[in-house]
PARO-64448 format. One record per residue (C-alpha): residue number from 1; z, x, y; residue in one letter. Coordinates in pm, whole numbers. Last residue first. Layout:
PT	NUM	Z	X	Y	A
...
//
This chain:
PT	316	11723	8425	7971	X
PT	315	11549	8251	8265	X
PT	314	11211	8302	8102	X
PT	313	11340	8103	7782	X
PT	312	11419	7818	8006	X
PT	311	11129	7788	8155	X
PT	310	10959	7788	7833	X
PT	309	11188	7583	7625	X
PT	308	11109	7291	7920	X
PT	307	10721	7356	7886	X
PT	306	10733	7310	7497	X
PT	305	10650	7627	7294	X
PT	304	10355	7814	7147	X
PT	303	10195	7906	7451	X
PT	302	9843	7743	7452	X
PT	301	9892	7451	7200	X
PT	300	10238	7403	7342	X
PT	299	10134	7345	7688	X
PT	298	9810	7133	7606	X
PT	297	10087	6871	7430	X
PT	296	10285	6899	7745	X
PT	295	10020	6844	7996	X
PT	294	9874	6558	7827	X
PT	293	10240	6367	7815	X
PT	292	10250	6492	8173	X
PT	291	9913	6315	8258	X
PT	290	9745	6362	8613	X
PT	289	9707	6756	8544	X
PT	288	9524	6930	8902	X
PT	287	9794	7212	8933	X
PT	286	10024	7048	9163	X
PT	285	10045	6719	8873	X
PT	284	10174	7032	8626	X
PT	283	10459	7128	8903	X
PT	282	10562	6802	9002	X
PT	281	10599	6693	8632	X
PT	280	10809	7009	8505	X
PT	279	10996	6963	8818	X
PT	278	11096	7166	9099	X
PT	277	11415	7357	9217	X
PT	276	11340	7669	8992	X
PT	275	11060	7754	9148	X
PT	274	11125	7983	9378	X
PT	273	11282	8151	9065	X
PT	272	10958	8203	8888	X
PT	271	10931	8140	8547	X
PT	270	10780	7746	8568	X
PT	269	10535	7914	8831	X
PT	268	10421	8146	8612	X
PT	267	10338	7910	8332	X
PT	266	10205	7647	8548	X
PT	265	9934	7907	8671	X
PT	264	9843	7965	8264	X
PT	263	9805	7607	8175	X
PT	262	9564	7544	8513	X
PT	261	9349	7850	8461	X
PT	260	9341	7770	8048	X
PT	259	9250	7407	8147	X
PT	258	8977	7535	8388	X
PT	257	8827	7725	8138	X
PT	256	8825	7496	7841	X
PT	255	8597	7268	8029	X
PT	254	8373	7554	8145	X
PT	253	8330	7618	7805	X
PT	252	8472	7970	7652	X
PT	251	8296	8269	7520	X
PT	250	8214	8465	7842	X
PT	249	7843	8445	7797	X
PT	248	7811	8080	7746	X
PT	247	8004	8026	8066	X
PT	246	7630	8099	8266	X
PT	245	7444	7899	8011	X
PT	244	7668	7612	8062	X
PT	243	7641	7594	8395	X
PT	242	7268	7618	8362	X
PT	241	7312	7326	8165	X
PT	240	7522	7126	8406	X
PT	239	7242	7188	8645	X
PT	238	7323	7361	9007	X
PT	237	7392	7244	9360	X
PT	236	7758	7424	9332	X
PT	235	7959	7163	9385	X
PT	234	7710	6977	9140	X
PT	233	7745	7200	8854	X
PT	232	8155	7220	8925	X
PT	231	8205	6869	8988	X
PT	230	8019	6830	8632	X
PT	229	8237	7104	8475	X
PT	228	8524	6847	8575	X
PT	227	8763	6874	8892	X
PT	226	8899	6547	8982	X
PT	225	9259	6642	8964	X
PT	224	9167	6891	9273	X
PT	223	9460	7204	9214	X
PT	222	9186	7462	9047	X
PT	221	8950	7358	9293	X
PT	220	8940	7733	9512	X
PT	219	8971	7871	9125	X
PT	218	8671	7690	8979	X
PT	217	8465	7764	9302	X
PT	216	8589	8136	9235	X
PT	215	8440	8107	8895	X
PT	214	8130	7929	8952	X
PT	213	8046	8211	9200	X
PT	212	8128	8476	9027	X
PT	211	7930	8395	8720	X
PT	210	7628	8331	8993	X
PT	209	7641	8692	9075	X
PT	208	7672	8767	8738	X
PT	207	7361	8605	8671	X
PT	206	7170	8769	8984	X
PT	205	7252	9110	8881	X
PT	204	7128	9049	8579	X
PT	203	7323	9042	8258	X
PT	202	7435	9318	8014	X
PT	201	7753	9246	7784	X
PT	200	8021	9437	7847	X
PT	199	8038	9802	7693	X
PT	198	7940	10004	8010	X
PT	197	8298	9873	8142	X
PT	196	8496	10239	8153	X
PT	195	8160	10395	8242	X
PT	194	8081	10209	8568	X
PT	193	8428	10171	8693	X
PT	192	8466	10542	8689	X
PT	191	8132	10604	8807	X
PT	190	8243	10353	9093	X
PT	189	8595	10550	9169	X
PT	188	8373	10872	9188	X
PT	187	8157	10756	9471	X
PT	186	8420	10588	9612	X
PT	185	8630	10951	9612	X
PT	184	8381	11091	9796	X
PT	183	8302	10838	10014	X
PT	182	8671	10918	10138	X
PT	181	8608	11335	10131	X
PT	180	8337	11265	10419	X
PT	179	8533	11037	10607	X
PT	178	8842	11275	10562	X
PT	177	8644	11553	10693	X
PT	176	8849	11639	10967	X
PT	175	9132	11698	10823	X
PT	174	9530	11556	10830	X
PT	173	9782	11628	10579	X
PT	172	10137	11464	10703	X
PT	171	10350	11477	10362	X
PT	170	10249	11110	10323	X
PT	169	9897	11202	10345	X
PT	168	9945	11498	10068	X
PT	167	10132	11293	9830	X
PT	166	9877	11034	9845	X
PT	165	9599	11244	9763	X
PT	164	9782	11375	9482	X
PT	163	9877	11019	9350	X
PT	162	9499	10964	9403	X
PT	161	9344	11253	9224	X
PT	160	9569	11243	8945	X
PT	159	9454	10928	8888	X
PT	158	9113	10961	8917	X
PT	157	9147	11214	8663	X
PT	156	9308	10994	8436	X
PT	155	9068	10666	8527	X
PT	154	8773	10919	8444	X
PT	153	8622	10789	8105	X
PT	152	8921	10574	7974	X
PT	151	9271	10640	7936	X
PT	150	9372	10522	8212	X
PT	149	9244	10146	8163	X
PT	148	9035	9981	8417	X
PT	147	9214	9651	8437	X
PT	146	8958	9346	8507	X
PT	145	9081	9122	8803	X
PT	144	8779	9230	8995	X
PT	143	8561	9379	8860	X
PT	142	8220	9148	8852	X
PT	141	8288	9058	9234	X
PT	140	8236	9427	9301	X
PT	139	7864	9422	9215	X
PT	138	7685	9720	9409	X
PT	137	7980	9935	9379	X
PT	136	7872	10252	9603	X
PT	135	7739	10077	9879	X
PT	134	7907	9748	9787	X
PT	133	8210	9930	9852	X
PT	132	8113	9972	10216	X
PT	131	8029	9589	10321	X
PT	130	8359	9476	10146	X
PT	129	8555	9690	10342	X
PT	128	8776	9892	10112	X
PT	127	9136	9876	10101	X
PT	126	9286	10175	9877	X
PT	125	9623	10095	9707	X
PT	124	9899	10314	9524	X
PT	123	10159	10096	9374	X
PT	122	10495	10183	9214	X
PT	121	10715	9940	9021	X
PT	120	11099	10030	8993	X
PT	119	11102	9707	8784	X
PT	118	10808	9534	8751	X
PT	117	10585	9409	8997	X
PT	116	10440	9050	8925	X
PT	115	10116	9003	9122	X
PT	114	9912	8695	9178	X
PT	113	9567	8613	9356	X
PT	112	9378	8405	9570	X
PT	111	9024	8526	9669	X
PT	110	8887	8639	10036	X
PT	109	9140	8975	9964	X
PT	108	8916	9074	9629	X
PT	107	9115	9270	9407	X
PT	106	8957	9612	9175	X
PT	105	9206	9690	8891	X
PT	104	9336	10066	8767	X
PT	103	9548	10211	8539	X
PT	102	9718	10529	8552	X
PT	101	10111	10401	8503	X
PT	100	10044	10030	8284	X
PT	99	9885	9718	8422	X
PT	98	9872	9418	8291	X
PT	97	9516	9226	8407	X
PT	96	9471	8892	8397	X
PT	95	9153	8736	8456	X
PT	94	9055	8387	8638	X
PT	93	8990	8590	8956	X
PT	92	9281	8712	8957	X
PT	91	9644	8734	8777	X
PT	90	9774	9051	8854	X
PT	89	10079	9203	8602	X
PT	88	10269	9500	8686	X
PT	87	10393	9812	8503	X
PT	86	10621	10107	8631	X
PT	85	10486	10480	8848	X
PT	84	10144	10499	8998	X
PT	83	9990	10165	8882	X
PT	82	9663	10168	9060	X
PT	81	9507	9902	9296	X
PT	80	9149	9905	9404	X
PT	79	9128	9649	9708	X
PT	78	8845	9494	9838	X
PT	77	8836	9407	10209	X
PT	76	8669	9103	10338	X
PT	75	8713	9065	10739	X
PT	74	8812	8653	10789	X
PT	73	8553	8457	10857	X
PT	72	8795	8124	10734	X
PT	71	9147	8264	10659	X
PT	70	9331	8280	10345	X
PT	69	9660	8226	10269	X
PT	68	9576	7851	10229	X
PT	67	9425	7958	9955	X
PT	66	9703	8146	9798	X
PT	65	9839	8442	9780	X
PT	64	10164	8511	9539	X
PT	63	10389	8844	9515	X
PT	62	10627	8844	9276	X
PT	61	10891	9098	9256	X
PT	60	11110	9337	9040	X
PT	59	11180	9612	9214	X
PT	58	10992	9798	9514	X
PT	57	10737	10086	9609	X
PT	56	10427	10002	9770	X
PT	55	10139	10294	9909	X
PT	54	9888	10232	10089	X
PT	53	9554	10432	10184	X
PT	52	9310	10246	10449	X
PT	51	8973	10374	10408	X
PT	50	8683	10398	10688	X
PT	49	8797	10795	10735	X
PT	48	9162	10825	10571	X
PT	47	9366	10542	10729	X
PT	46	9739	10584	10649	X
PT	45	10057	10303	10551	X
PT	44	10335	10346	10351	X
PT	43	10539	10041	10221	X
PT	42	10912	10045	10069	X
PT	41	11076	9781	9900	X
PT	40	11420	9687	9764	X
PT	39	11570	9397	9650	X
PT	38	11885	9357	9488	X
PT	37	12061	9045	9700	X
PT	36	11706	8896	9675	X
PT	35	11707	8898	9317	X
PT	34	11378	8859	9145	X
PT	33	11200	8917	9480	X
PT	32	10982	8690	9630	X
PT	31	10673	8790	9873	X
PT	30	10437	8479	9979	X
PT	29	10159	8645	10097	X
PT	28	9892	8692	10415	X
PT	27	9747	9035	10349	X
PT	26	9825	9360	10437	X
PT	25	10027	9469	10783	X
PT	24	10063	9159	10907	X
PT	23	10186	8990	10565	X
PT	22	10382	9276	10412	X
PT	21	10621	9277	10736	X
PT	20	10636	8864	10738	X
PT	19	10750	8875	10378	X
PT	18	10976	9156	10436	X
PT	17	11099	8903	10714	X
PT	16	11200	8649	10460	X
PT	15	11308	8879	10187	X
PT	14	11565	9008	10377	X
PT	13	11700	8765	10552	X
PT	12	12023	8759	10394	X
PT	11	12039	9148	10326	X
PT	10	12006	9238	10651	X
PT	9	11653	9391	10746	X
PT	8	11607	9742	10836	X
PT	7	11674	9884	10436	X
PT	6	11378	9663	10316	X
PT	5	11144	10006	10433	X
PT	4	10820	10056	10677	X
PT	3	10647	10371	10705	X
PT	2	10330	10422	10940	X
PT	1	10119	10741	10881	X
//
């Protein structure tokens, strides 16, 4: 097991190099902490049979991958995440998901995502290769960003099973069945899944495979000013009625969609301190609005408050 803690770096480039630290041994990230003269983080690292078993402990932090993040043919690895000890919010695949101590949600490392980590915030993570899951999880894509609460179906004893398991690794357990006990606990992480979402809506395979294609198109675009449901259809090399057909499921229009995505990324980026330094114009026209006296007005309808009271009420 490899440990790694904030308490090597000096406290003025702290943040910096934890950045670096979190980004070769995980994924590519931009890592800020609330209050980089406070912050603290700790990361454990293990590989039990073809999973990789990690453990994050810090403060308050946000930690933001983008795009750009991302490399081209890059190994995909899914990640189920469970809150072991705080809360945290992870904004992903067009879902958010706020988790509480026990729950669960499934992340995709080939698609950009955000995660706020409470106070004293406690993460247990197992990377999957994407190949492997789909073994046990035949539709991953249709997870991910969707808590799995804890007290549904399994999640508790799944829970219990992983903090356990964790414990155990960390305290230097070692046997040679871990491959064997590893499918094991995929096998019972995609019951899990399975009965704490048997109450969506049913759809073939192949039209929630094409959900989560429009969506992470929607989300790779997100920033492009130009980006219309018609972009979309013909990005995609498919009708705008099918489009439609595909959203009609969800409950919202593609249109609507993308405004939500783009409303909802200003909104964490007007709260967070890297941010402070930027404009309420520079940081709507980043996410794909070319009007600020649009943006505003769309602002308030969806939060309730002016973009300027909103910044400034998340600073309080």
């Amino acid at each position: 097991m490899e440990s790694y803690s904030t308490e090597a770096f000096p406290i003025s480039t702290r943040a910096a190099a934890w950045t670096k630290l979190y980004s070769q041994q995980l994924n590519r990230v931009n890592f800020t902490p609330a209050d980089r003269h406070e912050f603290a983080a700790r990361l454990s690292l293990s590989q039990f049979g073809p999973i990789q078993l990690a453990s994050i402990a810090a403060n308050r932090s946000h930690i933001e991958r983008t795009r750009n993040h991302i490399r081209p043919g890059a190994p995909r690895l899914y990640s189920f995440l469970m809150q072991a000890r705080g809360n945290s919010v992870l904004d992903h695949c067009g879902h958010q998901a706020q988790l509480d101590q026990g729950d669960f949600v499934l992340c995709d490392s080939a698609a950009p995502h955000s995660f706020t980590l409470g106070d004293n915030s406690m993460i247990i993570m197992l990377r999957v290769d994407a190949g492997l899951i789909k073994k046990h999880l035949p539709t991953p894509e249709r997870f991910c960003g969707l808590k799995l609460d804890h007290e549904v179906g399994l999640t508790a004893v799944m829970s219990a099973m992983l903090e356990n398991l964790n414990t155990q690794v960390q305290s230097g357990f070692h046997s040679d069945h871990d491959g064997r006990f590893a499918r094991h606990v995929l096998e019972m992480l995609s019951t899990a899944y399975a009965m704490g979402f048997d109450e969506q809506p049913e759809g073939s395979a192949v039209m929630l495979g094409r959900q989560s294609e429009v969506i992470r198109y929607i989300e790779d675009n997100l920033r492009d000013p130009e980006l219309t449901p018609a972009r979309v259809a013909e990005g995609l090399r498919i009708s705008p009625r099918y489009l439609r057909t595909l959203f009609a499921s969800r409950g919202e229009k593609a249109s609507s969609y993308i405004v939500r995505r783009r409303l909802e990324e200003c909104g964490k980026q007007l709260r967070n301190p890297a941010w402070a330094g930027h404009t309420l114009t520079e940081i709507a026209f980043a996410w794909g609005f070319n009007s600020a006296a649009h943006f505003t007005r769309t602002f308030h309808e969806h939060f309730g408050m002016a973009p300027r009271d909103y910044r400034r009420a998340g600073s309080n």
